[in-house]
N, C-alpha and C positions, 0 to 999 in steps of 0.2 A: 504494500500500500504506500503512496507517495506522501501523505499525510501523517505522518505516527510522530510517538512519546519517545527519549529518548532511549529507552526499555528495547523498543523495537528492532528489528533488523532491516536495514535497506536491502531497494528492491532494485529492479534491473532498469538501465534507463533505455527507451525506448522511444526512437527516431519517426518519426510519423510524416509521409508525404498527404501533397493532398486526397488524393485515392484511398488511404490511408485510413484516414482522417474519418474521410464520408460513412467508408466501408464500417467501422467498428466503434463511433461516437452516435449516441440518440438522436433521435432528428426530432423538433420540436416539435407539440402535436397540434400545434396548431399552423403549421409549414402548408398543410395542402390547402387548408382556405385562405391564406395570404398568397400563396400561388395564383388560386381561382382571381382572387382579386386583382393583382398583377394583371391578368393576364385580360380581363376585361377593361383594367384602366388602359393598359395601352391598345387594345384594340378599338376602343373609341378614341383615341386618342390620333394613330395611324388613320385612320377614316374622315379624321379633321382637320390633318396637314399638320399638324402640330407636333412639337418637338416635345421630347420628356426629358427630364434627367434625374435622376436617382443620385439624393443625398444621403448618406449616411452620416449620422451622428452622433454624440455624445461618447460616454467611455461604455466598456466592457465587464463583466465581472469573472470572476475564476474560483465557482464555489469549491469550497474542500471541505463540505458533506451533501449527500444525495438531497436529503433532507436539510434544506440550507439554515445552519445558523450561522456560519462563519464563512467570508469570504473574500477574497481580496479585490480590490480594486484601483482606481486612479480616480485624478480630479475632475477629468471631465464634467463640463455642464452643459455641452451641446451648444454653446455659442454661435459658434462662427456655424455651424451645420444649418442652424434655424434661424439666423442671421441672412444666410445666403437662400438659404430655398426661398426666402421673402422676395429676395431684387431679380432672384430666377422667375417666379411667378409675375413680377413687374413687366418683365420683360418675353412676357408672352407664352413662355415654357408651362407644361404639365410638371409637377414634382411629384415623386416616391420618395414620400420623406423616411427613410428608415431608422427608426430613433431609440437609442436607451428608452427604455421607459421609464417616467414622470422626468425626463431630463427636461431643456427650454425645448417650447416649441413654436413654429413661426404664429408671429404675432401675438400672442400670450404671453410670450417673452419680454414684451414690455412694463408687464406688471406681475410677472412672478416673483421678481427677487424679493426682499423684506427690506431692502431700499427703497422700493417706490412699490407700497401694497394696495391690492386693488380696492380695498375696501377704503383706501384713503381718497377714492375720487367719489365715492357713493352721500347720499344723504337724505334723510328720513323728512317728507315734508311736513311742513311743519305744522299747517294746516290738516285739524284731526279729519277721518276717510276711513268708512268701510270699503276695499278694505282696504291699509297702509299703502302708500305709494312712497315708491323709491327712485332719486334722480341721480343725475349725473351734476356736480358743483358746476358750476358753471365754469371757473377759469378752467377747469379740466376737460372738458369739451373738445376744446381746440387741438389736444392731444392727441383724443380717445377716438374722435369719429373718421379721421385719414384711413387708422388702422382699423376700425370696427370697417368701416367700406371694403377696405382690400379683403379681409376676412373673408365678407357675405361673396366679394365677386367671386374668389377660390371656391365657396363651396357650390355658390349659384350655378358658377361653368362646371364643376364637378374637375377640377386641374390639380387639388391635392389631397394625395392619398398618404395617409399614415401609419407605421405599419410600428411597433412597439418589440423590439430584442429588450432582453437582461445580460443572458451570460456570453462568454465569444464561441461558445459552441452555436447556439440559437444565432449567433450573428454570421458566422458561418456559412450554415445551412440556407439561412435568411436571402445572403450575399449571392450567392448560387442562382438562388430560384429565381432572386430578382433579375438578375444578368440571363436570363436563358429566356423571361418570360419580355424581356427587353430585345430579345435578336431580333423579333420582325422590323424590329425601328429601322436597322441598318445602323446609316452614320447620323442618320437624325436623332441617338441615343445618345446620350453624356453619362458619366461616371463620375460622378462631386465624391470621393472616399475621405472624409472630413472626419469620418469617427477614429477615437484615439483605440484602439484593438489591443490587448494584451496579445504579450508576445511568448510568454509560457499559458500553460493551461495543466491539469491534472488529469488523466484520461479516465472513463466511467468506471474502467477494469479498475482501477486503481484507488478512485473516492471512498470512502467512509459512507458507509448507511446512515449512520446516525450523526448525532451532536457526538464531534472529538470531548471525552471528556478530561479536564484539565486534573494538575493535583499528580499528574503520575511523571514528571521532571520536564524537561523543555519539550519545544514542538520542533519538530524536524520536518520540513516540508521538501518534496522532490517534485519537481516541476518538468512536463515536458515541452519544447518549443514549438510552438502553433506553426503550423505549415504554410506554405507561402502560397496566400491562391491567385494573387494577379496573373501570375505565366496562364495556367489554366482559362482564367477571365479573358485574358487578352488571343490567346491559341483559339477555344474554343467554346465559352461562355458567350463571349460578346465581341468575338473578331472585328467586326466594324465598328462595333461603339470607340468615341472618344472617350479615354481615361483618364481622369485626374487623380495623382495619388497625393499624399502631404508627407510631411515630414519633419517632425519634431525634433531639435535636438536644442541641449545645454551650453555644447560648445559651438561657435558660430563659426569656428574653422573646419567644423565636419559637416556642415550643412552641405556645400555644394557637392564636394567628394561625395558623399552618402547619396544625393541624391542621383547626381551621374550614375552611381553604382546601381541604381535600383531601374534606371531607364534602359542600361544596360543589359539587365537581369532581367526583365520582365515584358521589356518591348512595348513600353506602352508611351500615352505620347505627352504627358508633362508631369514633372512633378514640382509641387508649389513648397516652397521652403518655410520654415519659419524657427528662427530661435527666441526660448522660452520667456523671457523678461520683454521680448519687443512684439511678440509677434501680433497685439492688437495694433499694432502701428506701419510695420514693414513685415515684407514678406519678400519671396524672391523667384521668378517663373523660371525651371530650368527643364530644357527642351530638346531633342534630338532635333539635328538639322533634318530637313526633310528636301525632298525634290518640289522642285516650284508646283509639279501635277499631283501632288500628295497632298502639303502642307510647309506653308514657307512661314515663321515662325512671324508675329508679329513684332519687332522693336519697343520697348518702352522702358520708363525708367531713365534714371538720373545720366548721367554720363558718362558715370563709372564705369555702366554696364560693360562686361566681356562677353569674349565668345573665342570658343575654342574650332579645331577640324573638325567636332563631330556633336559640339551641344551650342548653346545659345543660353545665356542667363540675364534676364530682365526682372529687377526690383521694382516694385510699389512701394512708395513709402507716403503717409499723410503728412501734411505740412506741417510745422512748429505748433502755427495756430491753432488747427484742429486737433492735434496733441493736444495745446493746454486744456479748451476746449473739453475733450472728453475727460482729461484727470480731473477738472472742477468738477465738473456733473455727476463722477463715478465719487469721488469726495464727497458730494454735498448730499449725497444719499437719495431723501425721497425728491431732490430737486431735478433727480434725472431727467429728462425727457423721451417720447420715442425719438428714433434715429431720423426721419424720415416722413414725409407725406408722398403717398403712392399715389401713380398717375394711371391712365392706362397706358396700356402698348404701345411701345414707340416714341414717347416722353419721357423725361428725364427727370426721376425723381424732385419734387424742389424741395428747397431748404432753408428758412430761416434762421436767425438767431437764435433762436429755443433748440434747433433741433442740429443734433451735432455729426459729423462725418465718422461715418463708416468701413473701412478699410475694405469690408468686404464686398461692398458698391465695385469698387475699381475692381478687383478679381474679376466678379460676375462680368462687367463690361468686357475687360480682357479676354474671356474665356469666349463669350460670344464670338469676336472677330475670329478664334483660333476657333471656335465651333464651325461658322460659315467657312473659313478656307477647308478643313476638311470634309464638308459636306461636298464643295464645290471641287477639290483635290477626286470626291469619289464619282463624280460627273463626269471628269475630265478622262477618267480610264475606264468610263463606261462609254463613251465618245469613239475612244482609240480605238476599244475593242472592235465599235460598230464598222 
């Protein structure tokens, strides 16, 4: 068992490919109607010319009993995942928001934290009424009804679907189904992989039935390495979707290396950078050159930008001002505001003095233009062929 008291005797460590993986890990049981649903949101979705992209978000958990009391996790809060599905959905796209469960979600995200609670925009009129009526304060208005609209239009078009993982096994499974029940899209499918995934996991053969119980000397935990499933995604999941992966790190000198390494390794067509103290601020696009009839990488970013024989690296970075900007507002707590008043399709967010910049606005944009070249990259060798 991978779990056990210092009493115990360790067990054999054991390498798991994707195949692996699938073959002898539980499959969630609620996998074939998240499938069913999948497969009908894009199939109206294809029927309406419309573009999908599937975000993943939030972090993962790695329980070590069947029967979960204990289990390990990370800090994820699904930020940037339900951040972005908002400026995706702005921008005309269907979203599969595939999310931690109870992490942020788009639009609600403006008043879940205990920063800015929603019960502090409410108020009891005061005027007595069978039965009780309940308002919006006034100066909160001006916040609340941008996003309450964007909301109803998502759900009125029927453009976002929500789909709720826990553990990274479930997210797994989850990742799969989504990416296969996504191939009819072609290259009008996007891959947003925004969620933070544990990188070990404990295998079922190896969990605990019960609550580990304490009191019998330390805890020894044997962890084994979650298997890599982009090659797989990229090979034969979703060969023509566009993939976005991300990439966390501590040290900002192993951002770009690591991510080259993973564009390398997996074949997929960007990975979006970010080190950990800056990443609501800068971020950095690192990309395989491609052929002009493929995908010819957009330029952007400060000056610095390089580019090597065989990648292309473009940073985002927000200005000073929108920096300070967001540190006041994340500062002053419930003075927050939302980010944003959403337009329809094809207009550009506007923005006031109340409402502060978003970092993940300019991704979304970014990713757009590199969405359209490779949609048109797959026109052009449909062309050649003919």
């Amino acid at each position: 068992m991978s779990t056990t008291n210092a009493e115990s005797s360790s067990s054999t460590h054991t390498s798991f490919s994707a195949e692996d993986f699938f073959a002898t890990q539980p499959a969630p049981p609620q996998l074939g109607e998240f499938g069913r649903k999948a497969q009908e949101f894009v199939a109206k979705h294809v029927q309406d010319g419309r573009r999908v992209v599937l975000v993943t978000s939030g972090g993962t958990t790695v329980p070590l009993e069947k029967n979960v009391v204990r289990f390990l996790d990370n800090f994820s809060a699904g930020t940037r995942g339900a951040t972005s599905a908002e400026y995706f959905l702005a921008q005309g796209y269907a979203v599969i928001f595939m999310h931690r469960q109870h992490s942020l979600q788009p639009y609600t995200r403006h008043y879940s934290h205990t920063t800015n609670p929603f019960l502090d925009l409410l108020q009891e009129d005061p005027q007595p009424s069978s039965p009780a009526r309940i308002s919006v304060e006034e100066d909160q208005s001006f916040h609340l009804l941008p996003v309450l609209r964007a909301y109803h239009s998502a759900r009125s078009k029927g453009t976002l679907l929500q789909l709720p993982f826990t553990t990274v096994t479930e997210y797994l499974f989850m990742l799969r189904e989504m990416a296969i029940a996504m191939k009819p899209l072609g290259r009008q499918g996007m891959y947003y992989l925004a969620a933070a995934v544990s990188d070990f996991f404990i295998p079922s053969t190896r969990t605990s039935e019960h609550k580990i119980q304490s009191g019998k000397g330390s805890l020894l935990i044997e962890m084994d390495q979650v298997p890599k499933v982009l090659k797989p995604m990229v090979e034969r999941w979703a060969p023509e979707g566009f993939v976005v992966s991300f990439k966390l790190e501590t040290d900002e000198k192993l951002l770009i290396p690591k991510a080259r390494q993973a564009l390398q390794r997996y074949g997929h067509q960007c990975v979006i950078g970010n080190e950990l103290n800056h990443r609501k601020f800068e971020v950095v696009f690192v990309e395989r050159k491609f052929s002009k009839s493929d995908l010819a990488p957009v330029p952007n970013g400060p000056a610095n930008d390089s580019s090597t024989d065989e990648f292309t690296e473009a940073w985002i970075r927000l200005s000073e001002e929108d920096k300070k900007m967001n540190k006041s507002r994340t500062l002053a707590g419930s003075a927050r505001r939302p980010s944003h008043v959403f337009e329809p399709h094809g207009s550009r967010p506007w923005r006031g003095k109340f409402f502060e910049k978003e970092i993940e606005e300019d991704i979304v944009e970014q990713l757009l233009k590199r969405h359209d070249q490779w949609i048109a990259g797959g026109e052009a060798h449909k062309s050649n062929d003919r």
